[in-house]
VOGU-3710 file (C-alpha; in Angstrom, 3 decimals, decimal comma):
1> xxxxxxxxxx> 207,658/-197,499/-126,237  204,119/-194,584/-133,765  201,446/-196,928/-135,816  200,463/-199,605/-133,789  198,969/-203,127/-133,334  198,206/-205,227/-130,206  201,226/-205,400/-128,522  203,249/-205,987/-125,246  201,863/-203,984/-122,743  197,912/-204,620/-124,247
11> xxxxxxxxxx> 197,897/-201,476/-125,919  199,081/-200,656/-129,363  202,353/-201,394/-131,018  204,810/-199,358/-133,049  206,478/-201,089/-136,115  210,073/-200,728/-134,176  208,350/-202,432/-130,919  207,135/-205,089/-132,908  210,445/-206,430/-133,145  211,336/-206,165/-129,629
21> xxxxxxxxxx> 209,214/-209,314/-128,539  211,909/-212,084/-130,186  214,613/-209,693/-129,883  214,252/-209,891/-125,865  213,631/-213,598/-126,008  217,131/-214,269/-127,907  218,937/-212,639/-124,785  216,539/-214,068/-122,090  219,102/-217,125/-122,347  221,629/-214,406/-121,057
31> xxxxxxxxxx> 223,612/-216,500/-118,318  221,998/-215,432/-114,892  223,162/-217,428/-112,155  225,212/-217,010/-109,043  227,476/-219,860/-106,705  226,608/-219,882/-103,100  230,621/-219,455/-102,135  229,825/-219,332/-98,009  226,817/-219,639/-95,864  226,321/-218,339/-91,925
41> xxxxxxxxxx> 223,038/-219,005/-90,967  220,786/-218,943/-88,400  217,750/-221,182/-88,560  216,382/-220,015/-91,725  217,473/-216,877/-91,986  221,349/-216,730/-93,975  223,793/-214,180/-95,241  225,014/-215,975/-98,107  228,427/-214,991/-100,180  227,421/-215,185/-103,827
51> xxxxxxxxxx> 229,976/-215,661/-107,028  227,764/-213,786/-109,197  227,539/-214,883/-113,380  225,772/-212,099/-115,834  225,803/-212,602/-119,231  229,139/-212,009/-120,511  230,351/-209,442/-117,525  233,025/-210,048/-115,464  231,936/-212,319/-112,381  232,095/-210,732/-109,116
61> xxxxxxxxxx> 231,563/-211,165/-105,372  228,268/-210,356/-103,160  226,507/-211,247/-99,568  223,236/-211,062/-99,556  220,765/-211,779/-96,467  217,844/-214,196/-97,396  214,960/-215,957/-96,047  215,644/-219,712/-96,539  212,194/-221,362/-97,629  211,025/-224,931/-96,299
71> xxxxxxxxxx> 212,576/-227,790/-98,111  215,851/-226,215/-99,009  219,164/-226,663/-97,866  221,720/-224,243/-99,579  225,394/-225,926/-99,137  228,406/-224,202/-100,271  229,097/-225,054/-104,036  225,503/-225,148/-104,809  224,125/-222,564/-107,721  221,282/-220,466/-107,580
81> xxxxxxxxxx> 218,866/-217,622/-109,955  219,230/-213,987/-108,780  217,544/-210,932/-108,848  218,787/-207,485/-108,801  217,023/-205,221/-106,222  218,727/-202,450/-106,375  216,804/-198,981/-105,732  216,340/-196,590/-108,119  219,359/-193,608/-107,758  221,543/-196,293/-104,789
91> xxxxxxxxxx> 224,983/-196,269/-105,123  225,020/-199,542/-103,534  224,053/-202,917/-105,442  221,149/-205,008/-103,588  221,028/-208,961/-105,069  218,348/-211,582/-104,094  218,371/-215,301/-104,665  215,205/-216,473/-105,993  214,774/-219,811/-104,700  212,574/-221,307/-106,786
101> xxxxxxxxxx> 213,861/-220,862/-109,690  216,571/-222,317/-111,518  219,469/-221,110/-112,330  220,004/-219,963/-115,829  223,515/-220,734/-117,203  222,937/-219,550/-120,183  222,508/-220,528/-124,441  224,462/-219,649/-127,397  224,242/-216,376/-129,246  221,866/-216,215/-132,102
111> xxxxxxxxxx> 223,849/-215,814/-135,223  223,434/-213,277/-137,831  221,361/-214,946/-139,491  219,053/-215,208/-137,085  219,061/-211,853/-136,129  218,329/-210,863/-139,751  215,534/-212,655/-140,208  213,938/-211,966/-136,822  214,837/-208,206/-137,005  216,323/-206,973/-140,753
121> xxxxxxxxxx> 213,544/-208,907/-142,846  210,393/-208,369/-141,008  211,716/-204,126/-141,231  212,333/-204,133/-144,921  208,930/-206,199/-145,821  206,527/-204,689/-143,447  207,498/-201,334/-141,400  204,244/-200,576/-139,951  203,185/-203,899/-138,516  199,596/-202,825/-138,398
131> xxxxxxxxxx> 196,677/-205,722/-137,102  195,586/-204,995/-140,857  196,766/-203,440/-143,502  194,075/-200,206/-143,960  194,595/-199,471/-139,969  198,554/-199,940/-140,299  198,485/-197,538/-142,992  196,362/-194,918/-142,046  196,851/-192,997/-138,409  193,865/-191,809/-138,309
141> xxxxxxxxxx> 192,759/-195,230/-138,094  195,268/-196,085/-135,513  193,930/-193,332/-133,164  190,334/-195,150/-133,889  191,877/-197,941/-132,096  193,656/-196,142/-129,140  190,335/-194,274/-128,330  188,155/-197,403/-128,763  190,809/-199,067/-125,899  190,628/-196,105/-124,521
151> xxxxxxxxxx> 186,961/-196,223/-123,678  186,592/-199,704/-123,080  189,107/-199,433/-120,236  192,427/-201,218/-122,057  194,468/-198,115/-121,523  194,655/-195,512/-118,983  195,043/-192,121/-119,226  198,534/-191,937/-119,181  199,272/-194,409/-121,140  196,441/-193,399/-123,938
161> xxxxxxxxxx> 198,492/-189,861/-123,950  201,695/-191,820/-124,631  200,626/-193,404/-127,247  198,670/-190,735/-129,033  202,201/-188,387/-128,785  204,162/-191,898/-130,110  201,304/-191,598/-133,235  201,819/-188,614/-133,544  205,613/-188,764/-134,017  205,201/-192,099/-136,531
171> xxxxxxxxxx> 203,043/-189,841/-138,348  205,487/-186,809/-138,444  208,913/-189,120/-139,018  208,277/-192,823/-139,718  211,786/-192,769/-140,334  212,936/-191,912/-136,815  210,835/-193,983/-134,879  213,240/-197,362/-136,588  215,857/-195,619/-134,631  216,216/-197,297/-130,858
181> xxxxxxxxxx> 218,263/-193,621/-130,051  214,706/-192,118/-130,730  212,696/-194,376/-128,815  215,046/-194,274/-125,635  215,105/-190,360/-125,227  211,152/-190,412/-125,083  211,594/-192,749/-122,452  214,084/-191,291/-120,243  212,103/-187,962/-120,999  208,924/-189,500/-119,171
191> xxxxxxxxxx> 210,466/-191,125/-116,237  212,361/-187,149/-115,390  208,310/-186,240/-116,110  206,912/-189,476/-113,529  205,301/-190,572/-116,546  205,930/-194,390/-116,399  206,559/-196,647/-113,223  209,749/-198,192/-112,505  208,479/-201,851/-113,450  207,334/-199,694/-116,905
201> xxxxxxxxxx> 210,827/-198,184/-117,712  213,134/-201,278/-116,516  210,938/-203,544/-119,280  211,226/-200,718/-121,622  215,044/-200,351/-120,948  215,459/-204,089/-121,659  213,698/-203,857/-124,967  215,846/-201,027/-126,087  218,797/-202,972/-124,922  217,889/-206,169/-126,457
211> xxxxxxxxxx> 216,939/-204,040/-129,799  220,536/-202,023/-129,774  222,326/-205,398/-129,735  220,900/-206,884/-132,222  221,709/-204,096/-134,954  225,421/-203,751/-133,109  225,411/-207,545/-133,753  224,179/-207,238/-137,169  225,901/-204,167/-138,044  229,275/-205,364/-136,989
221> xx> 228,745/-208,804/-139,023  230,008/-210,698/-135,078
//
């Protein structure tokens, strides 16, 4: 997930991932929230019926068994958070309520204006995004830093590789790496390899999703 700074994951940062941080926080008001529509229960165990809200998708129907903790009492009517659990390659849909916490119905849409000034500006004045200026300019520098983390134990070996092959390609195309397209085929290249972990590519996933909406949303002036 190119030049870096401190970033997300603890490592380094690439000018385009820079961005992603308020980009994902914008949509993390996405509506995610589910009405308990039936309940058969035994003691505390329950398959529930859910009428299940996601962002702007269509709503649709689900049961899901669940473990009801102490102190709740689910009636029908009542709304509750969800999680998808679905397994990697399933062509069936697993969703959990998460009971303790609330359910999330949801903000407005940030406008364009907004979106320029969290994504557009900070692009056109500063690309590289570097913890200082000399480092930000110079990859040579940059790989400095990834080795130093490196060594004291910041970054694995896997994940110093990554990021020396993302310098690398900043260094050869600064251009490209602006370009979510770019970013997303490197991913889905190293999860065919087993190069990042699910929990890895599902929060690098959302970042390129959260990043491809805004410029859609900026793009299409919506």
């Amino acid at each position: 997930m190119a030049a870096r700074s401190a970033g997300w994951d603890g490592g380094q940062m690439s000018p385009s991932e820079t961005l992603l941080g308020p980009l994902v926080s914008l949509w993390k008001a996405d509506p995610r929230w589910a009405k308990i529509l039936e309940i058969k229960r035994t003691g505390r165990v329950a398959q529930i019926l859910l009428e299940v809200h996601e962002s702007s998708l269509p709503r649709f129907e689900h049961w899901t068994r669940t473990f009801i903790p102490f102190g709740r009492d689910p009636q029908v009517g009542d709304d509750v958070y969800w999680v998808d659990r679905t397994v990697r390659d399933s062509n069936v849909r697993t969703i959990a309520i998460r009971w303790r916490k609330a359910p999330n119905y949801g903000s407005r849409a940030p406008t364009n204006e907004e979106l320029e000034r969290t994504f557009l500006t900070p692009v056109a004045s500063n690309p590289v995004f570097a913890a200082g200026a000399a480092a930000a300019g110079d990859p040579l520098r940059q790989l400095e830093l990834l080795q130093r983390q490196h060594a004291d134990g910041k970054l694995s070996e896997p994940e110093f590789q990554q990021k020396k092959e993302d310098l690398r390609a900043w260094g050869a195309n600064p251009a490209a790496e602006n370009d979510p397209a770019v970013h997303r085929g490197r991913l889905e290249q190293r999860r065919a390899a087993g190069a990042v972990t699910d929990a890895e590519y599902a929060q690098r996933s959302a970042e390129l999703d959260a990043w491809e909406k805004g410029l859609a949303q900026v793009r299409s002036g919506a």
